[in-house]
C-alpha positions in Angstrom: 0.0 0.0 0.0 1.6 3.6 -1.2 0.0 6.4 0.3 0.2 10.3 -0.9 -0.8 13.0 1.6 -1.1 16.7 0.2 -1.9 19.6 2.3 -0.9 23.7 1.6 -0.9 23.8 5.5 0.3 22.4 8.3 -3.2 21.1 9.8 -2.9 17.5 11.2 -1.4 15.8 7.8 2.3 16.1 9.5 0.5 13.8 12.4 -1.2 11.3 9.3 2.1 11.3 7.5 4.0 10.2 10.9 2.0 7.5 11.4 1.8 6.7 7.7 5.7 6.2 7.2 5.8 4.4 10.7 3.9 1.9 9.0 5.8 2.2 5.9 3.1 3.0 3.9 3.9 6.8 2.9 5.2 7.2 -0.4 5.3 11.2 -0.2 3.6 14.2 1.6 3.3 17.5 -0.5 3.1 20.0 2.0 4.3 24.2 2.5 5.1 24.0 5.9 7.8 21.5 6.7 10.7 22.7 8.6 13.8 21.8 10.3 12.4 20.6 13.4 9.5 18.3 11.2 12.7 16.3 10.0 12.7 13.7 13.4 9.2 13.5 12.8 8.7 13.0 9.3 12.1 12.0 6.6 13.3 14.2 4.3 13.3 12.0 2.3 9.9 11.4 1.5 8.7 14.8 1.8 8.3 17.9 -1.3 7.6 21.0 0.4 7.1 24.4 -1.6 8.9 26.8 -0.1 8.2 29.8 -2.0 4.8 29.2 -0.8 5.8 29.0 2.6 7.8 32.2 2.5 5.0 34.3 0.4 2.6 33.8 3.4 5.4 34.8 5.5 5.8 38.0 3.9 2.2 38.9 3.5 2.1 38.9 6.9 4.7 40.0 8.0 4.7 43.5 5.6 1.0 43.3 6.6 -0.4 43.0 2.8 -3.8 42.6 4.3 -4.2 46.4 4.1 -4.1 46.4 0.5 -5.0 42.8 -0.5 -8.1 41.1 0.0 -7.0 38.4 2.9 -9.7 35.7 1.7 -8.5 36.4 -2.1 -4.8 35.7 -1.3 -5.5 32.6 0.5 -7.3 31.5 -2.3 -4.5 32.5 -4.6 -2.2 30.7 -2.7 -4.2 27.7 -2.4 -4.8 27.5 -6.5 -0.9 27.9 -7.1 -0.2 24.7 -4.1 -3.0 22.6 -6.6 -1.1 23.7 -10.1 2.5 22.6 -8.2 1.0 19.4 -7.2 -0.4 18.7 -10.2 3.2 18.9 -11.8 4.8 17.0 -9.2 2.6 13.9 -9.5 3.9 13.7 -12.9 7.1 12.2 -11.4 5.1 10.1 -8.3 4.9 6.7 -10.0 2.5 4.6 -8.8 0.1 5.2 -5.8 -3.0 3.2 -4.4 -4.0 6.5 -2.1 -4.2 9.8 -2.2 -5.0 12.1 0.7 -5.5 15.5 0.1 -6.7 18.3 2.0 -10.1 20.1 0.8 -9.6 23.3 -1.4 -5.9 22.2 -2.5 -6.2 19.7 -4.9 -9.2 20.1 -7.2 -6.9 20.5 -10.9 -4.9 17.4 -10.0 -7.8 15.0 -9.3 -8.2 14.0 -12.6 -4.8 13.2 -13.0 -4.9 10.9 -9.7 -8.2 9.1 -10.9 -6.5 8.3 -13.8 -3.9 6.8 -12.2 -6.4 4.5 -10.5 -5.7 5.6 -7.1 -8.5 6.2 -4.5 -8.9 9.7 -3.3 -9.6 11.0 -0.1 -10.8 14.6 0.9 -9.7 15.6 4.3 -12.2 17.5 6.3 -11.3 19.1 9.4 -14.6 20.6 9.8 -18.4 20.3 9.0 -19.7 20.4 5.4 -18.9 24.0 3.4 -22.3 24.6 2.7 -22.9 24.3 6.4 -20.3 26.3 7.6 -21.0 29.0 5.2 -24.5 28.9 6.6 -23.3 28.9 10.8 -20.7 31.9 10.0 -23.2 33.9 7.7 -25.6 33.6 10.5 -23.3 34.7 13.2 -22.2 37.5 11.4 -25.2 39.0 10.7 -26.0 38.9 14.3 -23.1 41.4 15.2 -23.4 42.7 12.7 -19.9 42.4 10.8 -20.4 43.1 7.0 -17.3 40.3 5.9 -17.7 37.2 3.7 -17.1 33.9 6.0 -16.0 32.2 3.3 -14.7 33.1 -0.1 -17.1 31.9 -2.9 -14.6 30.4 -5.0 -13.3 28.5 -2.3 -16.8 26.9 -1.6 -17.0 26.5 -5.6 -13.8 24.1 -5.7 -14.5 22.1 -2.5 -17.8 21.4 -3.3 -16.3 19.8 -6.2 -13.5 17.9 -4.6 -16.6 16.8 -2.5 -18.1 15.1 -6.1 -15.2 13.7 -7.6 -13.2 12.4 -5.0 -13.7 9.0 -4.0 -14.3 9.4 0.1 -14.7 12.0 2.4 -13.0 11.6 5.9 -14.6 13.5 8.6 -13.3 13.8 12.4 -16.7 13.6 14.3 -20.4 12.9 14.6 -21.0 16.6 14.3 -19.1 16.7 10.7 -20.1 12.9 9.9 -23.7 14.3 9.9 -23.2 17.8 8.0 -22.1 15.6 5.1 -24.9 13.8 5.6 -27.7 16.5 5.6 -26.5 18.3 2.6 -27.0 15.0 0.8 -23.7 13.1 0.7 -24.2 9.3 0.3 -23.2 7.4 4.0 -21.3 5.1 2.3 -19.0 7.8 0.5 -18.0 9.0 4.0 -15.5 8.1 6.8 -15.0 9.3 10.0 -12.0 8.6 12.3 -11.5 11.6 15.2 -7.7 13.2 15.8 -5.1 12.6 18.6 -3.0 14.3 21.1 0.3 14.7 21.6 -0.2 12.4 24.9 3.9 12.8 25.5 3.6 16.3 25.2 0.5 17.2 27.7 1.1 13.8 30.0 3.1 14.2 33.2 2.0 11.8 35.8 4.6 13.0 38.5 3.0 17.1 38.2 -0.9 17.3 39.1 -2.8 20.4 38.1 -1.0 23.3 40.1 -4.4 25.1 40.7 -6.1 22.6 42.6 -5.2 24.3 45.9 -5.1 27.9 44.6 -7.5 29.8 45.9 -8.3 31.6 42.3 -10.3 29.4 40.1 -9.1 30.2 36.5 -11.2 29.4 33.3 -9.1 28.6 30.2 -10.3 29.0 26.5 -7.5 27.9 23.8 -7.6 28.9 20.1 -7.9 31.7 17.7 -9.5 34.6 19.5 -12.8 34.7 16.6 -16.6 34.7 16.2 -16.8 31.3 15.3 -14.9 30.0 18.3 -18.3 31.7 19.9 -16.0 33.5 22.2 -18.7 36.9 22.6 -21.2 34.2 24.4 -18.4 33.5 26.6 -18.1 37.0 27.8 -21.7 37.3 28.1 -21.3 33.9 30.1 -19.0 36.0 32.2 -20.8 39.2 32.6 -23.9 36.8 34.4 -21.6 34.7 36.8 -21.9 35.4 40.4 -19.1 34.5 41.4 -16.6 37.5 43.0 -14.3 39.0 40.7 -11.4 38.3 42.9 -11.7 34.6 43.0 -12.0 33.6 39.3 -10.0 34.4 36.0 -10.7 33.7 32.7 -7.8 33.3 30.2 -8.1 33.7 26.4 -5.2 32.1 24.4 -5.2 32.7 20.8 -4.4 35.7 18.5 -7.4 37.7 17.8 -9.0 38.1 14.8 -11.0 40.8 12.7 -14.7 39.6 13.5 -14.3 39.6 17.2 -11.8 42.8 17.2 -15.0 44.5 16.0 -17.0 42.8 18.4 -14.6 44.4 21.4 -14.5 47.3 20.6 -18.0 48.1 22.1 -17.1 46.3 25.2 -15.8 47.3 28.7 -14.5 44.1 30.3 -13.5 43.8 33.6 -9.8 42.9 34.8 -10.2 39.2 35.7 -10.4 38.5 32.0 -6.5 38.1 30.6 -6.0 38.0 26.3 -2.6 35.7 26.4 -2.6 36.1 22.2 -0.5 32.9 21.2 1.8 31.1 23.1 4.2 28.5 22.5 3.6 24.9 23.2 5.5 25.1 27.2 4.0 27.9 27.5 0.4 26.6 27.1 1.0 23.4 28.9 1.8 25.8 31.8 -1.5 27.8 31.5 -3.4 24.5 31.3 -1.6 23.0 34.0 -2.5 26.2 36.1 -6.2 26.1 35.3 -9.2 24.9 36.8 -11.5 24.4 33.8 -11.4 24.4 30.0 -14.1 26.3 27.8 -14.7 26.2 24.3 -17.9 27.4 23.2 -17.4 27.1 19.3 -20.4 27.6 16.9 -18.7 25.3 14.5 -15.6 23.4 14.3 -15.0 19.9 13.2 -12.8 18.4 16.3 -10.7 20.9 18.6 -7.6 19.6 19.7 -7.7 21.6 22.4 -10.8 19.7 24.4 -8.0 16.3 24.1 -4.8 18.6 25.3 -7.0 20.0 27.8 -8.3 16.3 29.2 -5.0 14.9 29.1 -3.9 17.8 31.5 -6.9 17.0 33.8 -9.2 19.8 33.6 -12.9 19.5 33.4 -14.4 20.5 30.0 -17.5 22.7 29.2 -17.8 22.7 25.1 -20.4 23.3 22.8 -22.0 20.1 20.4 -20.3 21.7 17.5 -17.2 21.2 18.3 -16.7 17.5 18.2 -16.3 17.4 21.8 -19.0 14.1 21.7 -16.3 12.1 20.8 -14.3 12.5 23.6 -16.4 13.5 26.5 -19.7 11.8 28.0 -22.3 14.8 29.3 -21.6 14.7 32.8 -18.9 12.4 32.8 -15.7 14.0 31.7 -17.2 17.9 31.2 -20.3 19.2 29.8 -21.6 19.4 26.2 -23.8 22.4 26.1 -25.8 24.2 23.0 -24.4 26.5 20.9 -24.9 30.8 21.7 -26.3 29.5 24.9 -24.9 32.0 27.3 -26.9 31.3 30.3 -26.1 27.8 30.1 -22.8 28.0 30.1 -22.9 30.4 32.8 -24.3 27.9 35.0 -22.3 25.5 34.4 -19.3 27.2 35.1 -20.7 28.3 38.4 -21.3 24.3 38.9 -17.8 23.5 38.9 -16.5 26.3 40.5 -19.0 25.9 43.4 -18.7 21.7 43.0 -14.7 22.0 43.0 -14.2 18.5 44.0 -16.4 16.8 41.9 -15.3 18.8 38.8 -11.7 17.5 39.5 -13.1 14.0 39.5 -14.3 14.8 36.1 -11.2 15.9 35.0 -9.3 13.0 36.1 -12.2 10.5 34.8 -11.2 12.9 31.4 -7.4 12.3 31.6 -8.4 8.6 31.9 -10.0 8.5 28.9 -8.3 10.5 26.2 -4.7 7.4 26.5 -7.3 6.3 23.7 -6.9 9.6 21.2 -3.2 9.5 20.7 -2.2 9.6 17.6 -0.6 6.0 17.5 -4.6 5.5 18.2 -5.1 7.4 14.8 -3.0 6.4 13.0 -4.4 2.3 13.3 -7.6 3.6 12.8 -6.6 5.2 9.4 -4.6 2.4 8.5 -7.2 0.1 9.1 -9.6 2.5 6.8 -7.8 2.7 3.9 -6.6 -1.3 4.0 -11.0 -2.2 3.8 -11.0 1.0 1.0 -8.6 -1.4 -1.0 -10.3 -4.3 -0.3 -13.5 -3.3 -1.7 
């Protein structure tokens, strides 16, 4: 079995093409964002990586190009010139029974790949495009930010990558069924969810540092944004009756556009700390040092940061669109609460602040339970996915 993996990000396809040459199944991964320290993790050898790409998204943001160019339009520039450099390079690939590539990336070398007789895979790491176009559209036009959530011609190519390709691999129940209400046959789809980096967030000799602070501190991880739903988190906030002085909230994750405009018409109080991003010690630290984990997305496909969160035992209150059903039982490990629901969230942090002991119970029930997401886990699971695709 000879697997290809394409992606014009870095995503999770560094973690697929880890396990993939583990297994000695990866022929090559296409990619713009390999670097020096990728090279223990993945071989040189069986890697192309474009870095002109790499280095043009560098220096649009770095000069700050966004002033004068259309962000959405670049990306989608980029994206197009990734597909026409893949498309050349599979000229030289030789012979392949899988190709995985990344949706909005690959669209003018499917036909190519078809050809070849190799099944393809689209990698989705979050609900269908027609349905996230129709979450974001929503949310924006209840603050009332006049931006597009998603470039047209962007939704135009996936939604053809969706026809052509062979499968569609999803990463929860909450993107398995997206697929399915815009009209995607079952059997076309696959669903296996993402790992942690267990070594990474593990440490069985250092317990959660908080749990005999007298401060409880809320942690939310990720980009700082509208869909992340993080305005119903500060509303969530604004209700709690719970003294200033004995609970933080900490926000990790640049912030972006839709939700600067969203701040602006805010006062918010001091117990509420914007970290921006942080590198990966630093934001084992700040897990380490909380007392709960939030994410109250209005649409993603499977956070990450609900597993890195568990395996540092913390309690977790996240939305149902944010995959956090496959790792957490209501009640159990966390909460799964409703989407824009601010008064329910509200209450539930006030439940684990005021039920400390049996939130901790919850997070250690959660630490339990996410040894199965690691991305050895994963990598089986996809394995064993693609050996029944070749069987059929």
């Amino acid at each position: 079995m000879k697997i290809v993996v394409a992606a014009g990000g870095r995503f999770h396809a560094l973690h697929l093409a880890h396990q993939l040459e583990k297994k000695n199944v990866l022929k090559k991964l296409f990619t713009t964002c390999y670097s020096k320290q990728d090279k223990e993790y993945v071989s040189n050898s069986l890697v192309c990586n474009n870095n002109f790409l790499k280095n043009i998204n560098l220096l649009f943001h770095k000069l700050k190009f966004s002033k004068f160019i259309n962000k959405s339009d670049f990306y989608v520039f980029k994206d197009n010139i990734f597909d026409f450099w893949l498309n050349k390079k599979l000229d030289k690939i030789g012979h392949i029974d899988i190709f995985v590539g990344w949706a909005h990336f690959f669209l003018k070398s499917l036909s190519k790949i078809k050809k070849s007789g190799a099944k393809v895979i689209v990698e989705c790491g979050s609900c269908h495009i027609l349905e996230q176009q129709n979450i974001l559209k929503d949310e924006y036009e209840r603050f009332g930010i006049k931006l597009s959530p998603i470039n047209e011609k962007n939704i135009s190519k996936i939604l053809s990558e969706y026809e052509l390709s062979d499968y569609i691999m999803t990463c929860s129940d909450f993107t398995y069924n997206s697929f399915i209400k815009h009209g995607i046959n079952f059997k076309k789809i696959l669903k296996v969810p993402y790992g942690v980096n267990l070594d990474l967030f593990f440490n069985e000799k250092e317990k959660n540092k908080n749990l005999n602070n007298k401060k409880f501190r809320v942690i939310c991880v990720g980009m700082m944004c509208l869909r992340k739903g993080i305005p119903y988190l500060l509303k969530a906030w604004e209700n709690l009756k719970i003294p200033k002085n004995e609970i933080e909230l900490l926000l990790v994750g640049n912030i972006q556009n839709d939700l600067k405009q969203v701040l602006k018409n805010l006062i918010l109080p001091s117990n509420i700390i914007f970290y921006g991003a942080v590198d990966r010690k630093t934001i084992v630290n700040l897990y380490k040092s909380s007392s709960l984990f939030v994410l109250p997305s209005i649409e993603e496909g499977l956070s990450m940061t609900i597993a890195e969160a568990m395996a540092c035992e913390l309690p977790v209150i996240c939305t149902t669109n944010t995959g956090g059903q496959e790792l957490i039982d209501n009640g159990v490990e966390g909460f799964i609460i409703p989407i824009r629901d601010s008064k329910i969230l509200s209450e539930k942090i006030t439940w684990c602040y005021e039920n400390r002991e049996e939130a901790e119970n919850m997070g250690i029930l959660g630490k339990k339970k996410v040894r199965n997401f690691s991305w050895d886990v994963y990598g089986q699971r996809v394995v064993d996915i693609y050996k029944k695709i070749l069987q059929e």
